[in-house]
VODOTOR-879724 format. One record per residue (C-alpha): residue in one letter; x, y, z. Coordinates in pm, whole numbers, plus 50000, padded with zeros to 5 digits. Layout:
<rs>
AXYZ ...
</rs>
This chain:
<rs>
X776898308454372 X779008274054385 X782538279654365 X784638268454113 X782558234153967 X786428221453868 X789938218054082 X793188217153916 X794818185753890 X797068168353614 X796538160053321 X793468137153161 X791038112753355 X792118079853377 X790078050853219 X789088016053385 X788257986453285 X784627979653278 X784127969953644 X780037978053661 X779497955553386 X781427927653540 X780007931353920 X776637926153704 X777407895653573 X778387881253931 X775257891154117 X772537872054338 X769097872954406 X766847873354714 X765137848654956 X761837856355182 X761987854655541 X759987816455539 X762207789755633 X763027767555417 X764257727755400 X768127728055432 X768737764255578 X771477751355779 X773657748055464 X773457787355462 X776227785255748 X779347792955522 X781957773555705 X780087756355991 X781267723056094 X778047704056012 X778117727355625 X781907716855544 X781217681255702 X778367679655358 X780477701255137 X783707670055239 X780967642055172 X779847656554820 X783577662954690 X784867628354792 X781607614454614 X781957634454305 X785487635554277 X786497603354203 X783557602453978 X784527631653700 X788727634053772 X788617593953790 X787537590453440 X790437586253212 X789137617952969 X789657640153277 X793587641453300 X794087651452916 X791087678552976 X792277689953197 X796117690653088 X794747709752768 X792887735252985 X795907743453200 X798497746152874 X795577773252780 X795537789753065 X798717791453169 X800247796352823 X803227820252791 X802107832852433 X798997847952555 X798047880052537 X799277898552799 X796097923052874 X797717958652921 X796807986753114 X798458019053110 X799608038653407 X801448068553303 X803668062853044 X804038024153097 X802257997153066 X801137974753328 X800137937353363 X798987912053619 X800477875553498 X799947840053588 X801137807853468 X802517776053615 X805457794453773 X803717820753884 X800247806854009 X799127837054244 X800537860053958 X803127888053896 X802517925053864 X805067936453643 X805627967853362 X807407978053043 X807708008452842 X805108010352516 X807528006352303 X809407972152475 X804797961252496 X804787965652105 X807507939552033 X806987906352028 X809317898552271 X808507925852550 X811057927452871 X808927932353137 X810047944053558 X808397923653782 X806827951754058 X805177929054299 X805217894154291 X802087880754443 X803437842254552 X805917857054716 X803857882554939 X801307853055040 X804377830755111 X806147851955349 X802747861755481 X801627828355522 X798307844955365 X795797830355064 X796367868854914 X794597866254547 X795317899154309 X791997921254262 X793727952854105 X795527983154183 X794048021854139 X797178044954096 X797128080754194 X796558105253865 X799328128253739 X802268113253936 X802078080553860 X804018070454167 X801878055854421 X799228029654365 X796268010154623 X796957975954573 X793507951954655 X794387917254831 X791707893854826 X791777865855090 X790997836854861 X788747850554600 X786177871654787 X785217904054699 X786167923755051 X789867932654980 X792347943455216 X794067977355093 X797597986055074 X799288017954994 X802318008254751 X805228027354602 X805718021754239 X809148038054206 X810928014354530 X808487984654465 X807517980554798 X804457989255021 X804498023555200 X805828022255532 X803068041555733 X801218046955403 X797268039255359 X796298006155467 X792397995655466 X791537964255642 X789077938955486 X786047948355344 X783677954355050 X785187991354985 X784978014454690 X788358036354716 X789708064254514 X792318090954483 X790528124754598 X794318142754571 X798118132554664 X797318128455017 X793888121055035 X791278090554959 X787478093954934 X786298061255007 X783118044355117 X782838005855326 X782397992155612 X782978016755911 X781387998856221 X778057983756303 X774937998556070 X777408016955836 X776327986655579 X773337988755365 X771457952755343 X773047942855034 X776187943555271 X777897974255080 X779218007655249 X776658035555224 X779038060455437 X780928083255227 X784168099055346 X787378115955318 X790668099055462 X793988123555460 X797568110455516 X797978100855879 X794238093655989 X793118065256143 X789338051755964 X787628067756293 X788828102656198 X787928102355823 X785478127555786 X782228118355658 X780808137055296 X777778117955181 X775248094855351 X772908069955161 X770518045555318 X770248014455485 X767608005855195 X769948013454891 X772197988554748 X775138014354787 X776508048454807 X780018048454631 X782308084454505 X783468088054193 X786368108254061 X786308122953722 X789228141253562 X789368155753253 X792498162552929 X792788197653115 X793738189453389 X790138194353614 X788458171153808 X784798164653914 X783918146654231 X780538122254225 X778878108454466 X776298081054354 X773258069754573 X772198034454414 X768838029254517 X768687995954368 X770657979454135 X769888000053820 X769128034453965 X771498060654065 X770668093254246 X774008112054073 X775678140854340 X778618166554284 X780688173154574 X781728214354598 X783478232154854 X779848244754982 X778328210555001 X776788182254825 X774178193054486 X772278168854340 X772258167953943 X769528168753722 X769968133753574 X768488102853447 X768488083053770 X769068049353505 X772448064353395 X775788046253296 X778628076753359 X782018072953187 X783868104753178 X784498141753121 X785868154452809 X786858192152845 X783708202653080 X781138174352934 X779768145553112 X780008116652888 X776978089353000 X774498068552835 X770878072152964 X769778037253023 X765888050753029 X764138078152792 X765258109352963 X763118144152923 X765378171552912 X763518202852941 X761688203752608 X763748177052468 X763418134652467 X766068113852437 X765988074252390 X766768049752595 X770428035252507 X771898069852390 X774698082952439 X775078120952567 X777068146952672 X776018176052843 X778098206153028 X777798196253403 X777208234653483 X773758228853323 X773068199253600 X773318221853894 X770078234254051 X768718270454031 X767978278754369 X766678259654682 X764748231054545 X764378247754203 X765778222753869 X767868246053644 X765078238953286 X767418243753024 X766298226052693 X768138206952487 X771418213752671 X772728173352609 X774198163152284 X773828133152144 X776728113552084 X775008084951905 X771348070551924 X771548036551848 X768418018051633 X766337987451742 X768507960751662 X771877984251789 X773317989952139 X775978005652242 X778127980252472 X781187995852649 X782888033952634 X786058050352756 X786798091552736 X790378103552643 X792068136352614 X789908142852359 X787608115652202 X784868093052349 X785138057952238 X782088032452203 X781797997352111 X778647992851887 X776837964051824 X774417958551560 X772397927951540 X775067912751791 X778297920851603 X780637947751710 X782387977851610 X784818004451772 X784378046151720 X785788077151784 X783688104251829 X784778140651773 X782958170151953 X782538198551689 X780388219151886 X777128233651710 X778098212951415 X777598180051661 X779798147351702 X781968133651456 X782398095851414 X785488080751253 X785418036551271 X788428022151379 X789807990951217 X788057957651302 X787057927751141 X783477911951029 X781167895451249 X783417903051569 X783427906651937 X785307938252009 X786007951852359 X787557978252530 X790647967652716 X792008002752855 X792808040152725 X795468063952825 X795088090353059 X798058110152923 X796378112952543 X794358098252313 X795748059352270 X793428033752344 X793887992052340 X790897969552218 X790517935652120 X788737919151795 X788127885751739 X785007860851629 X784267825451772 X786987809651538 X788917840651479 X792097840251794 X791777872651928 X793677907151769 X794767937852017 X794827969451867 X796357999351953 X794868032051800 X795278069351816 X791768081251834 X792338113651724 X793818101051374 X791668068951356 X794868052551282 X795278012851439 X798027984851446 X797597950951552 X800267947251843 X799737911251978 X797637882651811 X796837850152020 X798147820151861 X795057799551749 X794557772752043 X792397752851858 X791807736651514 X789027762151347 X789637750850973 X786757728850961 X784167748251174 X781377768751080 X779507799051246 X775707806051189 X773127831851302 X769347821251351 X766377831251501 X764217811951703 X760887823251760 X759457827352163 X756237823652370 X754797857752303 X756387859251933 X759537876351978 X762317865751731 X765457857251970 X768947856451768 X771447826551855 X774887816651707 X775577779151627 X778877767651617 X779337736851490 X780967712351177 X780847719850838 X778387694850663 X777417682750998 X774337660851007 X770577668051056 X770117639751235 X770307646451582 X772947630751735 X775337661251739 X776357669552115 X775117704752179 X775987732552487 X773407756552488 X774907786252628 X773497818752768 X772937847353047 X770187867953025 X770177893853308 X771777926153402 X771757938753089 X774727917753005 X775087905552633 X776367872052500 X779007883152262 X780737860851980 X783847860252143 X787107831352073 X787067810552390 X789777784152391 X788837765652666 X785547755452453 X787147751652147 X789467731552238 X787787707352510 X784677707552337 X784177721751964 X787707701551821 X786317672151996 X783607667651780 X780877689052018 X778567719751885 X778197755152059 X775597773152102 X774617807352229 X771267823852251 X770857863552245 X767977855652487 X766027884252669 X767347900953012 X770587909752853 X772077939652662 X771967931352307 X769367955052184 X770067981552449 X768197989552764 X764207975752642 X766027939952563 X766737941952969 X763917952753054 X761667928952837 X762307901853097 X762757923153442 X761217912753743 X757377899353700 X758417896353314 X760997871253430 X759877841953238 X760217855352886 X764017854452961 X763427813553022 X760517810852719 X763497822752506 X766227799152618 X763717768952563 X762377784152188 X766157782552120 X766717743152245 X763477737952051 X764467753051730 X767567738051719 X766397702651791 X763487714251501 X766737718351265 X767827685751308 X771087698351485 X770727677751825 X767727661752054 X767387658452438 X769797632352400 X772567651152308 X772007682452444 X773277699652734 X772757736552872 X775487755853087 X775667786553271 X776887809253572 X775577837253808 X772207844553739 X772867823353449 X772907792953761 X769777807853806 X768517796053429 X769787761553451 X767917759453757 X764617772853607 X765767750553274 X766037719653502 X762627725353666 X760527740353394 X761887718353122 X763887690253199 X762437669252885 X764967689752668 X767887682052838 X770767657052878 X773557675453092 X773217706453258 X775707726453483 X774817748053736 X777727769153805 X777297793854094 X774077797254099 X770917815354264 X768587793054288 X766417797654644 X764647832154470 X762227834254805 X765417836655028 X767857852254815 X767747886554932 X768777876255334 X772057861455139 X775007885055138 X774827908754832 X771517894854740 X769517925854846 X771237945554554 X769807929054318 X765947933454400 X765767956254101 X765837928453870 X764367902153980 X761797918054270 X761357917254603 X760077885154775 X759247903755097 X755747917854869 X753617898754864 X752117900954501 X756197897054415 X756937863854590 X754017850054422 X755487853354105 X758747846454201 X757967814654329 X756407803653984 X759827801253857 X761917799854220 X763857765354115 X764127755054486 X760887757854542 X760007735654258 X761517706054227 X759087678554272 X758867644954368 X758437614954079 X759957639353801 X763057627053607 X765157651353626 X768487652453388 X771767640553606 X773137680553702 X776407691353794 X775917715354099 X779237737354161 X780537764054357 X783047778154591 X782857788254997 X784787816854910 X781707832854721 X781037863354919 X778737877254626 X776337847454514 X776177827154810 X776907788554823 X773987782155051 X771787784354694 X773797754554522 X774117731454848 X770267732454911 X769447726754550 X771567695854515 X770587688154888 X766647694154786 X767597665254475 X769397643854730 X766007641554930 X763917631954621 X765777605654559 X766907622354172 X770677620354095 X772877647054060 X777027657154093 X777937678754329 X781207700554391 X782337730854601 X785617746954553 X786697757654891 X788757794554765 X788127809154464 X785597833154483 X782537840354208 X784957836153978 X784967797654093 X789307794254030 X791967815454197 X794357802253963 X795317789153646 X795887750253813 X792567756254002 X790807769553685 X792097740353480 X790757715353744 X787667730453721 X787017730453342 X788667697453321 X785997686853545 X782957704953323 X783967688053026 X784277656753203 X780607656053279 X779387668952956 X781847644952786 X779817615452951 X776577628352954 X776487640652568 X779087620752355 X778817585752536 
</rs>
C-alpha cells in the first residue's frame, strides 16, 4: 500500500489567479526547418536586427506621435492608466490583503498591504512592502514585477519574480514579509523560465532550467526537483522527469480547508494534454485522468477539475466542459500496471449545455466557485457538496449581460473577490462569503468614459460551413446605416480563450466617445461554448476560425453599420496571427489593421522560443501533410506581389521571450520588399505584454489610436 495519500500542513489551499489561461493567450506558433527570406531578423538583438528595428522606429515615429491627435491620446490613455481611483486588484495572503500598484509616481510599481477591513473603505491606508523603482534604481537593473507565491500557513515568507524588462524568465528571490526585506542567505533562483512552489517551510519543488538538455524544445524545464534550505541548484534532488518532446513538466501543490496537501506533478505533452502524477513517499503514481484536464483544487479529499474532453469513467461518460470532483484515492492504480475500474466514482459539479461554458474556478475551505457563461454572458456560483444528495448551487449577486471574473479567494475560509461589469457598465468588485451566498460591492471604478449615449447589441453572423457565430456591436444610439461609421473589429480565437464583454477604458475613451464603433466576434478557436468551440477550428480546421472573423466584417458591412472604408480589425498573440491571415486572405474588407505581437511565419514558428508548445493547436510543420495546410493560411508565406494590401501597423517588443519578434520584423520586412506600405514599431522592453509601464503603455495605445484615427475617421 501507498502511505498516507495526504501530509499535514495548515490550513486551506491557496487560490491563484488564473495564470494557465493567461500564458494561453500569449502563445506562438511554429516554423519548418526551410529557410526563409529575412531569417536574419530572427537574431534578437544583433547589430544588423536593432540597426532595422532603429530605421523602422525613427520612420514610424514621427509619423503616428507627430500627428497632433497623438499627444491628447495619449495624455487620456496615461490619466487611465495611471489613475489613482482605480481599482486596486486585491489578493489575499493570510489575513491581509495584498496589491502590486503603478502610476506616474510609481512607474515600476509598489507592493504594498492593508488589513480587510482598512481594503473595504474607500479610503484604504496601505504599507508599502517593496517598492519596485527603488530596487531597480539601486540595482541599476530594468527589474519589472511578475508576482510573488507566499509560503501557506505562515504567511511570512514570500518568492518574489523579477523580470528583466518584461520577459517571462524571472529571477527569484526569497523575501521576508514581516522585516520587508529579501532573506539574507534565503532562496535565490537565477534567470529562467521556472515554475516554483512551496513543497514545506524549508523546501521548494521547482522545475527550469538546470544545465544544457534539461529544456524541452518549447524552451521550458522538464526536470522536476526538490530544493531544501541551504542547497545550491546542483544538489536539488531530482523527483520527476518529462521529455525533451513535451512542452513541459511543472509540480503542483494542492492543499486543502483541513489542513492536507497533495503534491502533482504534470507531464504536458503538448499544449492541451497533461499526463497528471501524485508524488508519495514510495514514488511517483500516475492517476487515472482525462489527459485534457483543467485542475483547480481539493476540497476536503476531492479533486476539483474540469475535463476538457468526454472522459469514460469506468461505466460512466462525462461531457466535455464538466466540471467534477472525484476522491483522489479512487485515481491511484490497483497493482503494477493495473487502472483501479471504479464506476461512477466523479461527481458532477455542473454540466454545462451547448451554448454554456464554464470560464474560470477557484476552491475554498469549503465551496468551489465557477464563472458561467451562457450565450457569452456571465455568472458567479457556489457550489455545495452534499454527498449522495450531489452539489448544491447558490448564484451570487451580479448584474445582466456581464463579464464576471474571478480575481482571488482566501485560503484561510470561504471569502472570495470577483469583478462584474458590461462594455458600458465601469467595473463592480465584490466580496462574498460563499458559504452564505451573501455579497457587497467594495470598490466601483469611476466611469472613464461618457456611456450615456451608447448602445450594446448581440448578432449572429452566419460562416462558411453554416455555423451561426455571435458578435457584440458597440456603437451610437440611432447611428446610421449608411456606412460611414468607423468600425474595430475585434477578436482572438485560439486557446480556448473567450472574448468576454468586458468595460475597457482605454477603448472607450480613445475610440467609442470619439465617435468610433466596437466590435467583437465570438469567433471559433476560443472558449465560449466550452471545449468543441476550441476544437471546431484546431489545427487542419484552422480556417473556420478566419471564415468566422470575415462572416462577421461581412455581416456587419451587410447591416449598413460600416464598409471597407471605415473599417479596421485589431488583435494580439495568436490574434497577430488573424490580422495576418485577415490581411492576406481578405484585404478587400479592410481599412486599418494592427498587428500586435504577432505569429505570423506558421512554417518556422516552432524553431522560435516557446513556439514548440504550441504544436497542439495549430500542428506541426515538420509533417509533411501538416505544413501543407499550414502554409494555405501561413501569412508570411503569402503575401504576394501586385496585391493592395491595407496600410498595417506591425508592432512588437525585443523583450518578447514568448512570441518572438522575428515573426513581425519579417512580415513588415516581406511588405517592404513588395513595394506595399505599411508602419512599423518595436518596443525595445516590455515583454508580450508590449508596455512595462503605465507611461510605456500609454505611448503605445496613444500610438494605436493614432493610426486607426487616420486610417478610419479621416
Amino acid at each position: 500500500m501507498l502511505r498516507s495519500l495526504f501530509t499535514r500542513v495548515g490550513p486551506s489551499m491557496k487560490f491563484s489567479a488564473f495564470a494557465a489561461a493567461a500564458l494561453l493567450a500569449c502563445a506562438a506558433p511554429v516554423l519548418a526547418a526551410t529557410e526563409t527570406p529575412f531569417e536574419w531578423l530572427e537574431q534578437v538583438d544583433s547589430t544588423r536586427s536593432m540597426d532595422w528595428v532603429r530605421a523602422e522606429n525613427a520612420r514610424t515615429l514621427p509619423a503616428l506621435t507627430g500627428d497632433a491627435r497623438f499627444a491628447p491620446l495619449r495624455a487620456e490613455a496615461l490619466k487611465i492608466l495611471s489613475a489613482s481611483d482605480r481599482i486596486a486588484t486585491p489578493e489575499f495572503i493570510g489575513d491581509r490583503v495584498f496589491n502590486f500598484w503603478q502610476d506616474e509616481t510609481h512607474v515600476r510599481g509598489i507592493w504594498r498591504r492593508t488589513s480587510l477591513a482598512s481594503y473595504r473603505t474607500a479610503d484604504p491606508q496601505w504599507e508599502t512592502v517593496l517598492d519596485l523603482d527603488a530596487l531597480a534604481a539601486a540595482e541599476h537593473a530594468n527589474w519589472i514585477w511578475k508576482g510573488a507565491d507566499c509560503r501557506p500557513v505562515t504567511h511570512d515568507r514570500c518568492l518574489v519574480e523579477l523580470s528583466n524588462g518584461g520577459k517571462d524568465a524571472v529571477e527569484i528571490r526569497e523575501f521576508d514579509l514581516k522585516t520587508k526585506t529579501f532573506v539574507e542567505g534565503g532562496f535565490r533562483l537565477p534567470e529562467s523560465k521556472q515554475d516554483v512552489t512551496w513543497l514545506d517551510a524549508d523546501t521548494l519543488i521547482l522545475t527550469r532550467d538546470w544545465g544544457p538538455g534539461t529544456t524541452t524544445e518549447s524552451g521550458y524545464g522538464f526536470i522536476v526537483k526538490t530544493l531544501m534550505r541551504g542547497q545550491s541548484l546542483d544538489q536539488a534532488v531530482e523527483v520527476f522527469r518529462g521529455d525533451v518532446k513535451d512542452v513541459s513538466a511543472s509540480p503542483r501543490v494542492l492543499r486543502n480547508g483541513q489542513g492536507h496537501q497533495v503534491v502533482l506533478l504534470e507531464r504536458a505533452t503538448d499544449f492541451f494534454h497533461t499526463e497528471v502524477s501524485l508524488l508519495t513517499d514510495e514514488g511517483v503514481v500516475r492517476l487515472s485522468l482525462p489527459e485534457r484536464i483543467s485542475i483547480y483544487g481539493l476540497l476536503q479529499n476531492n479533486l476539483i477539475f474540469k475535463a476538457e474532453e468526454d472522459w469514460k469513467e469506468g461505466y460512466g461518460l462525462h461531457k466535455a466542459g464538466s466540471l467534477l470532483a472525484t476522491p483522489v484515492a479512487t485515481l491511484l492504480p490497483d497493482g503494477p500496471g493495473r487502472p483501479l475500474v471504479i464506476s461512477n466514482q466523479a461527481r458532477e459539479i455542473l454540466v454545462p449545455g451547448p451554448r454554456q461554458s464554464i470560464d474560470e474556478v477557484a476552491v475554498t475551505d469549503s465551496r468551489v466557485i465557477a464563472t458561467v457563461y451562457d450565450n457569452v454572458r456571465g455568472s458567479v456560483f457556489a457550489f455545495r457538496n452534499k454527498g449522495e444528495w450531489g452539489w448544491e448551487q447558490t448564484e451570487l449577486p451580479g448584474i445582466e449581460n456581464a463579464a464576471v471574473h474571478l480575481v482571488d479567494a482566501s485560503d484561510e475560509d470561504d471569502q472570495v473577490f470577483y469583478t462584474v461589469e458590461g462594455f458600458v457598465t465601469p467595473t463592480s468588485l465584490k466580496l462574498a462569503d460563499a458559504a452564505t451566498g451573501k455579497a457587497e460591492t467594495v470598490k466601483t471604478l469611476p466611469a472613464r468614459f461618457d456611456a450615456s449615449g451608447l448602445m450594446v447589441e448581440q448578432h449572429e453572423a452566419t460562416s462558411k460551413d453554416g455555423t451561426k457565430i455571435p458578435y457584440f456591436i458597440v456603437t451610437k444610439k440611432g447611428h446610421s446605416h449608411d456606412g460611414q461609421n468607423p468600425t474595430l473589429l475585434h477578436a482572438y480565437g485560439g486557446f480556448q480563450l473567450s472574448k468576454l464583454p468586458v468595460y475597457d477604458p482605454i477603448v472607450g475613451k480613445l475610440w467609442l466617445e470619439r465617435g468610433g464603433t466596437y466590435v467583437v466576434a465570438n469567433i471559433r478557436g476560443g472558449g465560449e461554448f466550452g471545449p468543441a468551440w476550441h476544437e471546431a477550428a484546431l489545427k487542419a480546421d484552422r480556417q473556420r476560425a478566419y471564415d468566422d472573423y470575415f462572416a462577421v466584417a461581412e455581416d456587419i458591412i451587410r447591416r449598413g453599420l460600416t464598409s471597407p472604408r471605415r473599417l479596421g480589425a485589431y488583435g494580439r498573440s495568436n490574434g497577430g496571427l488573424l490580422m495576418g491571415v485577415a490581411m492576406t486572405q481578405r484585404p478587400d474588407l479592410w481599412n486599418a489593421v494592427v498587428v500586435e505581437s504577432p505569429l505570423l511565419d506558421m512554417l518556422r514558428y516552432h524553431l522560435l522560443p516557446a513556439g514548440a508548445s504550441w504544436i497542439g493547436e495549430y500542428g506541426d510543420p515538420t509533417v509533411p501533410a501538416e505544413a501543407a495546410w499550414i502554409a494555405r493560411y501561413s501569412p508570411f508565406q503569402n503575401l504576394k506581389a501586385g496585391v493592395k494590401y491595407p496600410l498595417a501597423y506591425i508592432t512588437t517588443s525585443t523583450k518578447d521571450d514568448r512570441v518572438h519578434p522575428g515573426h513581425a520584423r519579417k512580415f513588415a520586412a516581406m511588405l517592404g520588399q513588395l513595394g506595399s506600405p505599411y508602419l512599423y514599431f518595436e518596443n525595445t522592453d516590455g515583454g508580450h505584454a508590449n508596455g512595462a509601464d503605465p507611461t510605456a503603455n500609454a505611448r503605445r495605445w496613444g500610438m494605436h489610436y493614432t493610426y486607426l484615427t487616420r486610417q478610419l475617421m479621416d
